[in-house]
C-alpha positions in Angstrom: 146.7 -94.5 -112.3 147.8 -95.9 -115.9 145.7 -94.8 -118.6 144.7 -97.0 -121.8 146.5 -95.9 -124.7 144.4 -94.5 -127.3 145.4 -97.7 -129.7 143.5 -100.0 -127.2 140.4 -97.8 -126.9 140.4 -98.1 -130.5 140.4 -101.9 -130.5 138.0 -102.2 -127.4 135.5 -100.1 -129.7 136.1 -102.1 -132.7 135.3 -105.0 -130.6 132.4 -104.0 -129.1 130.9 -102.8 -132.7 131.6 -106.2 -134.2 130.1 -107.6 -131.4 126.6 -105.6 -131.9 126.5 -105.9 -135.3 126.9 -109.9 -135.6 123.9 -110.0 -133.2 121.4 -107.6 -135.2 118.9 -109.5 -136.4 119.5 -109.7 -140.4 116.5 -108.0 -142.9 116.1 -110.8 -144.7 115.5 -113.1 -141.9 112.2 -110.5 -141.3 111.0 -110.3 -144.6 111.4 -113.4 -146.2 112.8 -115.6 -143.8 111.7 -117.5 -141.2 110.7 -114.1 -138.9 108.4 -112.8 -141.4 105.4 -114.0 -139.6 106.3 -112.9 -136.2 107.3 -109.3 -137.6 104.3 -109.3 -139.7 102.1 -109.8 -136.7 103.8 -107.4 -134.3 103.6 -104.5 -137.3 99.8 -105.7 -137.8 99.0 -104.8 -134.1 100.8 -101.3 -134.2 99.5 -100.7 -137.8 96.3 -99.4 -136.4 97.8 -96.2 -134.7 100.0 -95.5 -138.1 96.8 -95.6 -139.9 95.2 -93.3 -137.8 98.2 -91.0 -137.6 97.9 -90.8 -141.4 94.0 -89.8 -141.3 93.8 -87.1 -138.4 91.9 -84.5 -139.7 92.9 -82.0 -137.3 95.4 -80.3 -135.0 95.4 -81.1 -131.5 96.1 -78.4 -128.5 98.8 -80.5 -127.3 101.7 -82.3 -128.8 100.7 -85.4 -126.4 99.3 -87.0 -130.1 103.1 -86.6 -131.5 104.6 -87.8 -128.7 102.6 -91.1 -128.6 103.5 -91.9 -132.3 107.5 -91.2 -131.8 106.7 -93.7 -128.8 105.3 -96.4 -131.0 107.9 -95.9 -133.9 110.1 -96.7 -131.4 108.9 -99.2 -129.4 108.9 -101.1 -132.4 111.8 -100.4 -134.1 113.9 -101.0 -130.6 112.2 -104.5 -130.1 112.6 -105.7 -133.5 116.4 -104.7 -132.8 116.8 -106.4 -129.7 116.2 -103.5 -126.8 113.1 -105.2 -125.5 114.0 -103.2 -122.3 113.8 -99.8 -124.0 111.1 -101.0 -126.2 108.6 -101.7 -123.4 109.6 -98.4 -122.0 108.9 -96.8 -125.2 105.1 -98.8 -125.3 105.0 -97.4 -121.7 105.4 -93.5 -123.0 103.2 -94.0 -125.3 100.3 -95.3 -123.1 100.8 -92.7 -120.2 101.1 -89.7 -123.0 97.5 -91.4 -124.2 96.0 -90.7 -120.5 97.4 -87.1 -121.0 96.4 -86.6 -124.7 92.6 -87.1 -123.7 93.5 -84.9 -120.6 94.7 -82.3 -122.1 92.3 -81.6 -125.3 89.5 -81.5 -122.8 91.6 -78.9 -121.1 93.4 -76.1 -123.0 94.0 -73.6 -120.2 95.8 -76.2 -118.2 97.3 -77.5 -121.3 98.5 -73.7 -121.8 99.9 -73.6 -118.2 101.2 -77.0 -117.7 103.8 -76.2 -121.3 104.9 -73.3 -119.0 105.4 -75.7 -115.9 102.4 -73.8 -113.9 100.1 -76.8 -114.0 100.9 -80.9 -113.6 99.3 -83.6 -112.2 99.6 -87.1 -111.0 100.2 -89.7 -113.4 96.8 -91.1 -111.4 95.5 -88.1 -111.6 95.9 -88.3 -115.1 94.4 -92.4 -115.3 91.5 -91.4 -113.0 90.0 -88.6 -115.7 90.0 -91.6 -118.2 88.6 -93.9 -116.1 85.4 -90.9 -115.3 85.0 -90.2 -118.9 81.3 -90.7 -120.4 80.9 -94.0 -122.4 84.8 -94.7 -122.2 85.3 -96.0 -119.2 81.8 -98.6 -119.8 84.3 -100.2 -122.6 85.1 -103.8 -121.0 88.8 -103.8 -121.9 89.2 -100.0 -120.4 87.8 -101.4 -117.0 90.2 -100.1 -114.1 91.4 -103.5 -113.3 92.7 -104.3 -116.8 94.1 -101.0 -117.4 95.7 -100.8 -114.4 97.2 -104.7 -115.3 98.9 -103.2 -118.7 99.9 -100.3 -117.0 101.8 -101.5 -114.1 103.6 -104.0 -116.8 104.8 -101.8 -118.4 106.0 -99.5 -115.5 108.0 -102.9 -114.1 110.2 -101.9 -117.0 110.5 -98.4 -116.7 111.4 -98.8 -112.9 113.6 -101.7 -113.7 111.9 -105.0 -112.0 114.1 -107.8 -112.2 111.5 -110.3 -112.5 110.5 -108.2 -115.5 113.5 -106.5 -117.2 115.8 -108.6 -119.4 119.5 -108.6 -118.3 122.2 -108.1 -120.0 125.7 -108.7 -119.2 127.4 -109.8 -122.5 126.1 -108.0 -126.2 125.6 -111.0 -127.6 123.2 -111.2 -125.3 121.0 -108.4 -127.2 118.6 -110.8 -129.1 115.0 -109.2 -130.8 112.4 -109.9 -129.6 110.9 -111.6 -132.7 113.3 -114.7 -131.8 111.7 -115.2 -128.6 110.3 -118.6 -128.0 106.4 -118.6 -129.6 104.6 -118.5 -125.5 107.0 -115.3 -124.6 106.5 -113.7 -127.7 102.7 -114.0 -127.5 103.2 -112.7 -124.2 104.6 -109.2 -125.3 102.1 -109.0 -128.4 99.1 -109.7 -126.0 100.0 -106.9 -124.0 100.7 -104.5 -127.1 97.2 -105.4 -128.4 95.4 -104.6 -125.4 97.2 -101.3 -124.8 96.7 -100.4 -128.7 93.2 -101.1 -127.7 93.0 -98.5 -125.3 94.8 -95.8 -126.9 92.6 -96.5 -130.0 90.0 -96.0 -128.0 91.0 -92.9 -126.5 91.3 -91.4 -130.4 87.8 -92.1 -131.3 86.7 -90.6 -127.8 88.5 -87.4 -128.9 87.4 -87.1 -132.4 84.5 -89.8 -133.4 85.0 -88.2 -136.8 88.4 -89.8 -137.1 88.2 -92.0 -139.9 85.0 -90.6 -141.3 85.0 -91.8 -145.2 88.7 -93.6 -144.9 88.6 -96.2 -147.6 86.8 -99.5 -145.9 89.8 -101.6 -146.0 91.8 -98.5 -143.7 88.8 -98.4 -141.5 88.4 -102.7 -141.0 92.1 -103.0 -140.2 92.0 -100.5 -137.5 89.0 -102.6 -135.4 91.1 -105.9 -136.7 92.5 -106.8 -133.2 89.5 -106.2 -131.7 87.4 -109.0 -130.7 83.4 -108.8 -132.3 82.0 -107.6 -129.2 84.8 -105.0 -128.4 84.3 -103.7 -132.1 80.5 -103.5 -131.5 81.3 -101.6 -128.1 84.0 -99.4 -129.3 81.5 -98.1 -132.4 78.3 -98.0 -130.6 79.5 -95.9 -127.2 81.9 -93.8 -128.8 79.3 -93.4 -132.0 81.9 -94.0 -134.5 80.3 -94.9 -137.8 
């Protein structure tokens, strides 16, 4: 079996870097340019969870909180670059480690044994506590059906569904997600704002307190992608104030 000289390695490298890098979607394009509305309305629906990162006013018994914003970051970051594949996967991380961040600050011993591998359950297991907790699961966009509608989605991409998953054969066929055509693109933001729903949702049922005296601006643009009857809903079951 002949083996490629290092020299030609080199050059397939080379190529495949040039390749990547002349399909990145340029900054300017996103700030200024013709994306800037698209980007700012993907980074408007995530801005919620970043604002609420900022303003936890305590430490939680498991690092499920942590885990969910290095999922976000992600998920956004990967999209905007043109992994909408990895992205969703990402937004899928993040909404499964929200089931277990509400599991798991309701229960510190299992929390305790399941970081030594003594304790795990189902991810259903893990759906099905959310779905019995009090006032939570009477908010209309947490009703089983919906939730179960984002979340098997999501996993299409995770377990790679082809009517789902974008393929890629060629790198320049790596394209972000903010140059999809106006009907796809609300697509994927539709479903981000629903599951940033939830998860927002699941932060106020842990700590109603979350954003007690934030400056009112903070506070309004977390309930922004809420419609006026989920805001009402969200504040009046979950008593945050």
């Amino acid at each position: 079996m002949s083996v490629l000289h290092s020299s030609k390695i080199k050059d397939e490298r080379d190529a495949f870097v040039e390749e990547f890098y002349k399909n990145l979607i340029k900054k300017e394009s996103i700030v200024s340019g013709e994306l800037e509305v698209k980007s700012r309305s993907l980074h408007k629906t995530m801005l919620p969870l970043y604002i609420m990162k900022h303003y936890s006013r305590k430490s939680f018994s498991s690092s499920y909180f942590d885990i969910i914003m290095t999922s976000i970051i992600e998920a956004e970051m990967l999209l905007i670059l043109g992994f909408k594949n990895s992205g969703m996967g990402s937004l899928r991380s993040a909404m499964e480690s929200s089931f277990k961040f509400l599991y798991y600050e309701f229960h510190p011993i299992e929390n305790v044994l399941h970081n030594s591998s003594e304790f795990d359950l189902s991810g259903l297991s893990y759906r099905e506590f959310f779905y019995s907790f009090p006032n939570l699961n009477d908010i209309s966009f947490n009703s089983r059906d919906k939730v179960e509608r984002i979340w098997s989605y999501l996993c299409k991409y995770v377990h790679s569904d082809i009517s789902s998953v974008q393929t890629i054969t060629y790198v320049s066929e790596v394209s972000s997600v903010l140059n999809l055509e106006e009907k796809e693109y609300n697509k994927v933001l539709n479903i981000i704002k629903e599951q940033i729903k939830i998860i927002i949702s699941i932060f106020f049922a842990i700590d109603s307190q979350w954003v007690k005296e934030v400056e009112k601006a903070y506070f309004d643009a977390i309930f922004e992608i809420y419609t006026t009857g989920e805001r009402s809903e969200v504040k009046e079951k979950l008593r945050v104030f």
